[in-house]
MARGUBA-107356 format. One line per field, with one value per residue (C-alpha): residue number from 1; residue in one letter; x, y, z. Coordinates in pm, whole numbers, padded with zeros to 5 digits. Layout:
REM residues N
num	c(NUM, ...) .
residu	c(A, ...) .
c1	c(X, ...) .
c2	c(Y, ...) .
c3	c(Z, ...) .
REM end
This chain:
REM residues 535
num	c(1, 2, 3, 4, 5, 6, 7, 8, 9, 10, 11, 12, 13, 14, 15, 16, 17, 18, 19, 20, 21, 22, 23, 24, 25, 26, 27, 28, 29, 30, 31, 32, 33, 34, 35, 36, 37, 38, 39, 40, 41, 42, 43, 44, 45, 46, 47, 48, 49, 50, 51, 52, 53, 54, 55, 56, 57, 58, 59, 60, 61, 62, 63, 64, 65, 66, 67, 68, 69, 70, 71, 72, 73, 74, 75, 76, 77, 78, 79, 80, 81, 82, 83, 84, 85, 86, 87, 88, 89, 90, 91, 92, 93, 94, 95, 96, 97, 98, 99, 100, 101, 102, 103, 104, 105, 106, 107, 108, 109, 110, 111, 112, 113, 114, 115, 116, 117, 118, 119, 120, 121, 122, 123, 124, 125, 126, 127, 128, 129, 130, 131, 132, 133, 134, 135, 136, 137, 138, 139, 140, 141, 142, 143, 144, 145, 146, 147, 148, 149, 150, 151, 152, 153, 154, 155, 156, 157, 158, 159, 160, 161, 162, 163, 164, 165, 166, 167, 168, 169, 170, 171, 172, 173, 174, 175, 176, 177, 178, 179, 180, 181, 182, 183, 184, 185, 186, 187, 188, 189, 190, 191, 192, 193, 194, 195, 196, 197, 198, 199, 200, 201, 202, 203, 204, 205, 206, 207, 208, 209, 210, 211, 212, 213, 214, 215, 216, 217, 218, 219, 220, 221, 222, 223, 224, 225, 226, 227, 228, 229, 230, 231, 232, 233, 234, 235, 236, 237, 238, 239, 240, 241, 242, 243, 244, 245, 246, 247, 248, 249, 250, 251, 252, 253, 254, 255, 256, 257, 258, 259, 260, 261, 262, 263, 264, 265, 266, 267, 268, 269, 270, 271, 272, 273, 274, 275, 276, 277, 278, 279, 280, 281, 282, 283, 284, 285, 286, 287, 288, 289, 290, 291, 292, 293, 294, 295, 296, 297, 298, 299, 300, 301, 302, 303, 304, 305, 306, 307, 308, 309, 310, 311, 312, 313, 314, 315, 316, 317, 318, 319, 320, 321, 322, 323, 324, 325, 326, 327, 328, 329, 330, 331, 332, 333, 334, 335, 336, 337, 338, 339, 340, 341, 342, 343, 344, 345, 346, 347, 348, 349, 350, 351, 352, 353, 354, 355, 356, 357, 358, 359, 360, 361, 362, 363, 364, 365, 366, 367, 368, 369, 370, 371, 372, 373, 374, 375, 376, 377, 378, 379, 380, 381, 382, 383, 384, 385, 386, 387, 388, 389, 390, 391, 392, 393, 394, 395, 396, 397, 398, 399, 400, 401, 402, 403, 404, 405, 406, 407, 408, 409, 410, 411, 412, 413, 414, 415, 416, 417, 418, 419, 420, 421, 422, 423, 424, 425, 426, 427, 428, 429, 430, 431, 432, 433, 434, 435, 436, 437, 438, 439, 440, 441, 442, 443, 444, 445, 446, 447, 448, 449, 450, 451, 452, 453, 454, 455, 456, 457, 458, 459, 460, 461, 462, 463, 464, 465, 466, 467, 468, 469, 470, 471, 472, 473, 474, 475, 476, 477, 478, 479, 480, 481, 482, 483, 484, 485, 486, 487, 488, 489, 490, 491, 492, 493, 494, 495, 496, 497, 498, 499, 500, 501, 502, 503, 504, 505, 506, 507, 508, 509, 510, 511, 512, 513, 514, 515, 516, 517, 518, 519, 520, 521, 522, 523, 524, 525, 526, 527, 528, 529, 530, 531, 532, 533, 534, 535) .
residu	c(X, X, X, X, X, X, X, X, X, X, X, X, X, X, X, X, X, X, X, X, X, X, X, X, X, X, X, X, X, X, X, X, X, X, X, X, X, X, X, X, X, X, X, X, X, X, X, X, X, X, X, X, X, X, X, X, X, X, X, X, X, X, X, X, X, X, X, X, X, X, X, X, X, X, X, X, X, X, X, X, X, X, X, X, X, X, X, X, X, X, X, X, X, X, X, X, X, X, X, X, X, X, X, X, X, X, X, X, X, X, X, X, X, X, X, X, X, X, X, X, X, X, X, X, X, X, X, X, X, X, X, X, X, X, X, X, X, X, X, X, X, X, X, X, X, X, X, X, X, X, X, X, X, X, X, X, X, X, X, X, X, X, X, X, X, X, X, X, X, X, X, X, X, X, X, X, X, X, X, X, X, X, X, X, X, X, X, X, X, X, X, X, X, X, X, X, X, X, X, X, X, X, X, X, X, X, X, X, X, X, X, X, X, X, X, X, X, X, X, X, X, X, X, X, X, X, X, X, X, X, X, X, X, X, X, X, X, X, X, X, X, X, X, X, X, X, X, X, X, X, X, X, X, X, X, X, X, X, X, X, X, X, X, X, X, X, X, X, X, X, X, X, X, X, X, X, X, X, X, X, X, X, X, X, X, X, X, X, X, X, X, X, X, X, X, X, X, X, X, X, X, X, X, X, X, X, X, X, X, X, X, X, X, X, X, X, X, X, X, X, X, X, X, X, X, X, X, X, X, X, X, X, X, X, X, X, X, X, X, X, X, X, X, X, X, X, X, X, X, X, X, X, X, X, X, X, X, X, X, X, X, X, X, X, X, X, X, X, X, X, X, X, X, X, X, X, X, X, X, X, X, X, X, X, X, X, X, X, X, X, X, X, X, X, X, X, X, X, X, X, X, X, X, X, X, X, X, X, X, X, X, X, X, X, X, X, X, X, X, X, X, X, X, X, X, X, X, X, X, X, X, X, X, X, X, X, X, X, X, X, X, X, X, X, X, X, X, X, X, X, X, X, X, X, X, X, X, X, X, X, X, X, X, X, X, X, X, X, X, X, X, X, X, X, X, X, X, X, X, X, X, X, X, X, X, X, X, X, X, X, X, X, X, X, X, X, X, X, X, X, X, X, X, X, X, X, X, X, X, X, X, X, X, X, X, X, X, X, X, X, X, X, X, X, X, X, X, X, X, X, X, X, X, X, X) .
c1	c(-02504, -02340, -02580, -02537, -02163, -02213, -02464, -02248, -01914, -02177, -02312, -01951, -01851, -02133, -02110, -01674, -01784, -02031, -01812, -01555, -01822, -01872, -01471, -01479, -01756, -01629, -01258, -01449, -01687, -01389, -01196, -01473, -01514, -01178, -01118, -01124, -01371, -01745, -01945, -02265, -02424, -02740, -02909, -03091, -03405, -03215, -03256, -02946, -02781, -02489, -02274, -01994, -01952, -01827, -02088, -02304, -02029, -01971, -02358, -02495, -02749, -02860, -02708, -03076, -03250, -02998, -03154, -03128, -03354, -03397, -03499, -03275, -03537, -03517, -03172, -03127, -03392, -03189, -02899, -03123, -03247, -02863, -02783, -02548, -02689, -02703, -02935, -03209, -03541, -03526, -03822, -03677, -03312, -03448, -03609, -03402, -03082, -03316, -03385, -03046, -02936, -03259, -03073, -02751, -02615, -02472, -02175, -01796, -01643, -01736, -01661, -01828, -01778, -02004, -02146, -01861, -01640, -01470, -01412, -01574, -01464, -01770, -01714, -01982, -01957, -02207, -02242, -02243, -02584, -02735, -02704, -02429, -02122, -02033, -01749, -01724, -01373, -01257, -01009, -00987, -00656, -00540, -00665, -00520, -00171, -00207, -00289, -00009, 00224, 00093, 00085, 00453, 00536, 00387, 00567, 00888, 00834, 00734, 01086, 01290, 01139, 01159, 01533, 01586, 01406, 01628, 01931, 01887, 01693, 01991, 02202, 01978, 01923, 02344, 02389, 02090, 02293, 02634, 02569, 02367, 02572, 02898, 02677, 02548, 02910, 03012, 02714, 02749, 02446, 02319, 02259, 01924, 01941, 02147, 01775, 01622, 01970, 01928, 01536, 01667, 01905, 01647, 01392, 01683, 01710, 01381, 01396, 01704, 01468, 01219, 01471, 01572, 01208, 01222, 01557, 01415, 01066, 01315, 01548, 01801, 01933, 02215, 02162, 02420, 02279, 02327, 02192, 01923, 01675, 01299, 01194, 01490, 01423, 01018, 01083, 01323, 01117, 00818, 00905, 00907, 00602, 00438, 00533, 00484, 00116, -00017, -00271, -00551, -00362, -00314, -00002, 00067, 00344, 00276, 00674, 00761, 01027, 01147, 01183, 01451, 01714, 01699, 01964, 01870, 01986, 01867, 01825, 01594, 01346, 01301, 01176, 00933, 00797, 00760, 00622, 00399, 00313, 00212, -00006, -00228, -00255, -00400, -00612, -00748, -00885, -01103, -00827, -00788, -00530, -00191, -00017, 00318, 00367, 00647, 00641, 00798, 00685, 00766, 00669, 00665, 00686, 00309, 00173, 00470, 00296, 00429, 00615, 00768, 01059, 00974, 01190, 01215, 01107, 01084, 00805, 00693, 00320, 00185, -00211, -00449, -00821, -00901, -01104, -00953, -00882, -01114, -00982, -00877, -00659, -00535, -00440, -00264, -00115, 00305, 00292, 00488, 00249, -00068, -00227, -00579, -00473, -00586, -00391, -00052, -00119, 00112, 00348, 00193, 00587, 00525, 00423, 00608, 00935, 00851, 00798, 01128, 01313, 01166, 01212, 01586, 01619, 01494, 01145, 00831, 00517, 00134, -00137, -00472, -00753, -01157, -01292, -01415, -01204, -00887, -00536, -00264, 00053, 00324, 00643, 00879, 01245, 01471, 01604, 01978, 02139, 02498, 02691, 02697, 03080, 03261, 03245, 03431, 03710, 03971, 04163, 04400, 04502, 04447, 04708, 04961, 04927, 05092, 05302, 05045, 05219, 05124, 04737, 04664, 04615, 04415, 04109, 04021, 03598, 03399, 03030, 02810, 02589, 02715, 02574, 02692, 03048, 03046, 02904, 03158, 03441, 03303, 03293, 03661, 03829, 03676, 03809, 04185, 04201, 04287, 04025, 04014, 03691, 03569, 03193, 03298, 03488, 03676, 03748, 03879, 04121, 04232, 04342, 04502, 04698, 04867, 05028, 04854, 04920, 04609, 04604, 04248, 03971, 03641, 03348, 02998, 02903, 02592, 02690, 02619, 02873, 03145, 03022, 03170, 03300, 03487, 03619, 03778, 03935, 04082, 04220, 04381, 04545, 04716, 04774, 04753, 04818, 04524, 04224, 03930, 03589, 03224, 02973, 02630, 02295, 02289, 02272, 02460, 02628, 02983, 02958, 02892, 03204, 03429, 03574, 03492, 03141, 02966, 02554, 02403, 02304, 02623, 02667, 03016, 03182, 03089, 03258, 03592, 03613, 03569, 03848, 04057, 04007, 04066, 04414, 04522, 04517, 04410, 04088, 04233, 04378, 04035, 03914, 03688, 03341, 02983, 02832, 02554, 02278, 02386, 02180) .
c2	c(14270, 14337, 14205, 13857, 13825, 13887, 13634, 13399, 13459, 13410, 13063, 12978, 13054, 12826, 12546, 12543, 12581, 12278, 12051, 12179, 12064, 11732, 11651, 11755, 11576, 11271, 11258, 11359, 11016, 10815, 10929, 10864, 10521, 10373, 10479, 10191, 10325, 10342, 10659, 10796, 11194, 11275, 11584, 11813, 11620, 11263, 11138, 10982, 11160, 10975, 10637, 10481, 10096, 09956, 10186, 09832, 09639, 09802, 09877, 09593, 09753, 09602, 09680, 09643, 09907, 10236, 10501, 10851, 11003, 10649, 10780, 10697, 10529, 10240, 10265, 10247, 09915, 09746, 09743, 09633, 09375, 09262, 09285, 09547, 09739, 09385, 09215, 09544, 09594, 09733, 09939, 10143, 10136, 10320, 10531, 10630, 10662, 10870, 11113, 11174, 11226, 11505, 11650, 11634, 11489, 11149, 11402, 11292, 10972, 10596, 10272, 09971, 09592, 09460, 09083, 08941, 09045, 09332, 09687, 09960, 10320, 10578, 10948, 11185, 11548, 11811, 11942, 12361, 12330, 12091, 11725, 11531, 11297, 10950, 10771, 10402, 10227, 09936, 09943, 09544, 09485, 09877, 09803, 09427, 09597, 09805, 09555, 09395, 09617, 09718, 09367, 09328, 09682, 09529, 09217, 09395, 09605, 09327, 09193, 09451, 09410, 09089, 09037, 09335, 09128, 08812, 08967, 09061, 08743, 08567, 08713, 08662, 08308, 08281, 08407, 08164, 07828, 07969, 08009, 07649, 07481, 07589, 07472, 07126, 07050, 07069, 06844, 06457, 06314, 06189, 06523, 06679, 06992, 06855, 06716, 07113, 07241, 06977, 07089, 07471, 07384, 07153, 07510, 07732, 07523, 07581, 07889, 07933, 07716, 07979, 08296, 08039, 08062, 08417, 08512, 08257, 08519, 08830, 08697, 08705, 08345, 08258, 08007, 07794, 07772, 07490, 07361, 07145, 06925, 06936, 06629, 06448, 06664, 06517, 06146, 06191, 06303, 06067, 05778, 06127, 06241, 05923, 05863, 06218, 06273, 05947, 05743, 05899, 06111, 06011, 06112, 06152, 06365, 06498, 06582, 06726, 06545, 06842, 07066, 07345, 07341, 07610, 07724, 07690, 07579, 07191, 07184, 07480, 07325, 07051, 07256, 07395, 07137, 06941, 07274, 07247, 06970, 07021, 07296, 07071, 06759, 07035, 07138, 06735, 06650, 06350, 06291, 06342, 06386, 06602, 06603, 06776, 06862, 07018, 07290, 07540, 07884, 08159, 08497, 08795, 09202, 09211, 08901, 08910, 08973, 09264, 09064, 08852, 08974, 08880, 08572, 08203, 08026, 07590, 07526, 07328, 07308, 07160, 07143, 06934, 06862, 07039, 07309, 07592, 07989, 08260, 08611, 08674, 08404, 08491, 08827, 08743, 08374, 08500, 08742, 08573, 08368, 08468, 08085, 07915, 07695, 07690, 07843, 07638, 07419, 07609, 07911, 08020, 08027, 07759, 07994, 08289, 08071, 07901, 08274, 08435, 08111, 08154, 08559, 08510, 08252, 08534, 08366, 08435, 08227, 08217, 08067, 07979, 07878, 07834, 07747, 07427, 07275, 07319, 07472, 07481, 07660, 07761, 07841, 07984, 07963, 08121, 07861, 07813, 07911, 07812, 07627, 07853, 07999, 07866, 08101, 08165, 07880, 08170, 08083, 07780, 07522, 07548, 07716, 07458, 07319, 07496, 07308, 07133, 07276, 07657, 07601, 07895, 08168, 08521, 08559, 08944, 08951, 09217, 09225, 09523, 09299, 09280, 08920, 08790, 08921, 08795, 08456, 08410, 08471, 08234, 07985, 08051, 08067, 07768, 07601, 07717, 08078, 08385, 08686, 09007, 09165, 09499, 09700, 09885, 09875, 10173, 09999, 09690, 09923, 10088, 09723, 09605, 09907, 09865, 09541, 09319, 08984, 08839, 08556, 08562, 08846, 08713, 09000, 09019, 09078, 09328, 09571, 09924, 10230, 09988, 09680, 09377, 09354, 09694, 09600, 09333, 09509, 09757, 09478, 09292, 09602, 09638, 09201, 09047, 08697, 08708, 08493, 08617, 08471, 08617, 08568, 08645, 08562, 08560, 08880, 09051, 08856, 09025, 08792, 08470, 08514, 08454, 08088, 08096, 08241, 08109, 08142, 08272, 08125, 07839, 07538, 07597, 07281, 07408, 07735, 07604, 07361, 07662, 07873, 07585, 07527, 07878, 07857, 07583, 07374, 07021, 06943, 06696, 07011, 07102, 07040, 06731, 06833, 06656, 06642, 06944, 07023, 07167, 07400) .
c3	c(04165, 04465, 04739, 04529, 04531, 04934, 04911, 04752, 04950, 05260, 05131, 05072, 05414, 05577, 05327, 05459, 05808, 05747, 05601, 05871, 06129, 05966, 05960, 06352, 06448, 06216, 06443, 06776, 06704, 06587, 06908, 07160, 06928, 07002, 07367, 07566, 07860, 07787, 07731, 07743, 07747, 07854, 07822, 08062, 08059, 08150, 07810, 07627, 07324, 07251, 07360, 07199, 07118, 07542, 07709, 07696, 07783, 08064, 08190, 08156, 07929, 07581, 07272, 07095, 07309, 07279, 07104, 07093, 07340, 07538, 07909, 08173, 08372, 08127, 08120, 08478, 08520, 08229, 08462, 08766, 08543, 08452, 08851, 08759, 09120, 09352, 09517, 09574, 09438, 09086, 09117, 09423, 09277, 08972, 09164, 09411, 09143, 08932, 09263, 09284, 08912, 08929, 09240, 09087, 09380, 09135, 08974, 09082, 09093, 09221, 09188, 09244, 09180, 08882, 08850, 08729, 09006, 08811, 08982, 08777, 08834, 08729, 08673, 08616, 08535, 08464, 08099, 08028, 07820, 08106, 08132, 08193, 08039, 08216, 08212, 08268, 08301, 08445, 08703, 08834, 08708, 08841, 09201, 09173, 09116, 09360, 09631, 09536, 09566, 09886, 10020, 09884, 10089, 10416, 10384, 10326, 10650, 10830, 10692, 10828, 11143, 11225, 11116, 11390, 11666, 11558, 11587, 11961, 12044, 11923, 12116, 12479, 12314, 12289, 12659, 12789, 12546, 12699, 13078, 13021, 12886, 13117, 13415, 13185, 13170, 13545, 13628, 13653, 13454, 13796, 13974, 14039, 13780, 13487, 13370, 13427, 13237, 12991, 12924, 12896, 12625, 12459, 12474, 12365, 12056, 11978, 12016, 11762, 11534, 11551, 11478, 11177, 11055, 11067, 10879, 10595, 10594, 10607, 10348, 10563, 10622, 10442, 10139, 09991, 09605, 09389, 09058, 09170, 08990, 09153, 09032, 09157, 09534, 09476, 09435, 09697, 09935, 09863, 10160, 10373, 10314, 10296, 10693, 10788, 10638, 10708, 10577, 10545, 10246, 09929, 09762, 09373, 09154, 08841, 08725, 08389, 08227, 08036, 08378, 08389, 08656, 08919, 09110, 09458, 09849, 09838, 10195, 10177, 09927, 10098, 10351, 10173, 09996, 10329, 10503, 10204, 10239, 10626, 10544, 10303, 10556, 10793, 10531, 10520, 10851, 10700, 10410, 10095, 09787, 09801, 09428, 09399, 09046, 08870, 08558, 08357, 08321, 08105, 08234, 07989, 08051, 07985, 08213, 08509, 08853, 09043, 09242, 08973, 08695, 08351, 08271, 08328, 08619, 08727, 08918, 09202, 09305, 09587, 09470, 09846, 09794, 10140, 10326, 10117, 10212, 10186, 10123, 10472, 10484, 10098, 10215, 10551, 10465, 10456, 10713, 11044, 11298, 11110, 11150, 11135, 11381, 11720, 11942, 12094, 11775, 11519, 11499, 11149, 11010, 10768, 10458, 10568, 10566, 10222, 10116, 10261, 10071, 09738, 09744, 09808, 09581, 09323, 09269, 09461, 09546, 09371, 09594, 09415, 09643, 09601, 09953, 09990, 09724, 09796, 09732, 09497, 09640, 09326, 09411, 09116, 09100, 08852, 08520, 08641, 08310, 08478, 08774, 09030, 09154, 09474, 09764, 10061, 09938, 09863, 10189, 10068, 10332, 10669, 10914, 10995, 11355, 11660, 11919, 12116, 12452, 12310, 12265, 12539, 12221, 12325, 12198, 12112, 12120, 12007, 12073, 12148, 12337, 12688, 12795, 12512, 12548, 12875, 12818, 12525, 12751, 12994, 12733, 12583, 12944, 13030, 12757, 12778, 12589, 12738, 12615, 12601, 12550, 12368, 12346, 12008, 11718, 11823, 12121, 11948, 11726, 12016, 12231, 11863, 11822, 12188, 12063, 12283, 12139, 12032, 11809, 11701, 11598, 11739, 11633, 11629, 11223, 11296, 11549, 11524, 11443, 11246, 11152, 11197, 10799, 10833, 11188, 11003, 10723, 10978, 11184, 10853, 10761, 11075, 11085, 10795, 10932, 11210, 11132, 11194, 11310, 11246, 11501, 11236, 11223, 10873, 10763, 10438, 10153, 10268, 10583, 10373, 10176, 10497, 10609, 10960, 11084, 11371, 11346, 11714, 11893, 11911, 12094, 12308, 12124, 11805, 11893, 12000, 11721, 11515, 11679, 11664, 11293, 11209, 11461, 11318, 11610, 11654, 11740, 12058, 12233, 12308, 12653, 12712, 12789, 12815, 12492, 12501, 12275, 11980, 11769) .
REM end
């Protein structure tokens, strides 16, 4: 009687631990069901046990021959079949992939790109009993991210940098305009150098054209935003680009009626659509079609690019029927003087420039290219959902005018860059002011403390220890009344708040007719001078 009540309490034991088993095995199979990677166990003799529904989406392998106990011979020349492995001979694929799972040499992680073009990441690990488990996911859109972000990283280094080189080759290009153009003015148009002066003020322009091109890629040009209307910037433009691509190009818009506003510098998109616009005729040496269409486009959380904010964005597209870009180019088309072109033929600033203009703006650009087809270049820019404020109009009415007999005002300038100081002081004593100079903002502190009677604050906006900005506050505190005038290359939105700034590197009249506006004095008082390049 006994030995059957253990006999009983046993078979209830087992038939619990069976059905706890089944319930086990039942969530184990549902999990390994829904993940989203594919799956597949083999056992010690390289025969499959078990897959779940993507392992054949992601092998390649036929849904119609898995089976339990399938060898992985066949499974291995279904995927050879599928070009899952590449161009290689499926026979000695098989084999030598079969050599190595034997070996056990296959276990850890790869990844390699499928048919299609997607990435696939495979993980293999070694199973207690023998055999092994593989995992199969797809990492395309992971790696796409990430070379995004790391492309955004490099451009944003390559940002910083070259705003640091602008800001000292403005201020050699302001020392080589000064010095020129003092010696342009003493020359009669007839003498033998004013022609050489001439052509060094004509290259120094240039030159400020380039440092121009490489604030806009840095972001740190100064914009002056307004709510614009693309289509009305595109028909505009159209007598423009007619004359500047030529014939051989055939123009056409494609403009959405219903396009959002954006709030954006007018002058600067022009720029870019007729850099744009460049790029593509360049792309067409025998001709062909350029069509500049406009768009809306809503971006969501889920589909916004790494580079892009979710939100809403008007769109202008320049889309050429020419040569096209292959990855290297993709990769390396906004970085500064990266260009196709031969060389002396182009400074490769073009895209860079359309790309530092759309980033400040808030926006970004897309570039979608198939070699021998052609481009389209998108470049988004925020829906203006208002007028944007007035800046820097604070300051009321000019200062009324000073006796025309006391014009002779000192001049207190402040520039860490000694050629500069010194060409600036050139310039101002030329012209009629009396100058004291200073290296620091210490310095400067120091001369307005001693109640020297300067009239004027000229400072250089990015200079190390105290920055221009705070120089000013200090001085303001001390005299309210004295203007002050930036020298700047663009940098900071503190700076672009102020009345008077001066971008390096000036032209001399433009300087003077600066510190006269900001004195209040009239414009006559000035001394008469050649006219000179101005930049």
């Amino acid at each position: 009687m006994l030995l059957t009540l253990l006999l009983l309490r046993a078979q209830g034991v087992t038939r619990r631990r069976h059905e706890e088993l089944a319930r086990e095995r039942t969530i184990l199979e549902g999990t390994l069901t829904g993940m989203s990677v594919g799956i597949m166990r083999v056992d010690a003799d390289l025969r499959l046990m078990a897959w779940n529904r993507h392992f054949p989406t992601f092998t390649g392998v036929p849904e119609e021959i898995l089976r339990v106990g399938l060898p992985m011979e066949e499974i291995l020349r279904a995927q050879a079949d599928a070009g899952e492995f590449g161009p290689v001979d499926a026979a000695d694929e098989v084999e030598r992939r079969m050599a190595l799972l034997r070996s056990g040499d296959s276990m850890g992680t790869i990844e390699r790109p499928r048919p299609d073009g997607r990435q696939l990441e495979i993980r293999r690990s070694l199973l207690p009993g023998g055999g092994f488990v593989t995992l199969y996911t797809d990492v395309t859109e992971r790696r796409q991210t990430e070379e995004r972000l790391h492309q955004a990283q490099t451009l944003a280094a390559i940002g910083r940098l070259t705003a640091g080189v602008a800001h000292d080759f403005n201020n050699l290009l302001a020392a080589i305009m000064g010095n020129a153009e003092i010696l342009y003015s003493q020359l009669t148009e007839q003498h033998a150098d004013s022609r050489r002066v001439s052509m060094i003020l004509q290259t120094a322009g240039r030159g400020a054209d380039l440092v121009r091109q490489l604030l806009a890629f840095s972001r740190k040009q100064e914009l002056a935003p307004v709510l614009v209307d693309l289509n009305k910037v595109v028909r505009g433009m159209s007598d423009l680009l007619r004359a500047t691509l030529g014939r051989t190009i055939q123009t056409g818009t494609q403009l959405d009626d219903g396009l959002w506003p954006a709030l954006i510098d007018p002058v600067q998109i022009e720029h870019v659509i007729l850099n744009l616009a460049i790029n593509a005729r360049d792309a067409m040496p025998e001709g062909g079609t350029l069509t500049i269409s406009t768009s809306n486009r809503t971006l969501r959380r889920d589909d916004a690019r790494i580079d892009l904010a979710a939100g809403e964005y008007a769109v202008v597209s320049v889309t050429d029927t020419g040569t096209g870009m292959s990855e290297e180019v993709l990769q390396n088309a906004f970085e500064p003087f990266f260009t196709t072109k031969p060389l002396g033929q182009g400074s490769g600033l073009g895209l860079s420039q359309v790309y530092g203009v759309a980033s400040q703006s808030g926006g970004g650009v897309w570039i979608d290219s198939t070699v021998g087809k052609g481009t389209t270049v998108s470049v988004l820019f925020p829906r203006a959902a208002r007028l944007p404020e007035s800046e820097g109009d604070s300051d009321g009415e000019p200062a009324p005018a000073h006796d025309r007999a006391a014009w002779n005002r000192r001049i207190l300038v402040v520039d860490d860059d000694a050629e500069c100081r010194a060409t600036v002081s050139a310039v101002l004593e030329d012209n009629g002011f009396a100058v004291t100079t200073a290296q620091t903002g210490e310095a400067a502190l120091r001369a307005v403390d001693a109640d020297l009677d300067f009239h004027l604050l000229l400072v250089d906006f990015a200079m190390p220890d105290m920055r221009g900005g705070e120089l000013a506050e200090e001085v303001r505190a001390r005299r309210p009344s004295m203007p002050v005038v930036f020298f700047a290359v663009g940098d900071g939105e503190w700076v672009s708040g102020e009345r008077w700034v001066i971008r390096k590197p000036f032209a001399s009249r433009s300087l003077i007719e600066t510190l006269h506006a900001a004195l209040g004095l009239p414009h006559e008082n000035s001394v008469a001078r050649r006219s000179t390049q101005k930049v």
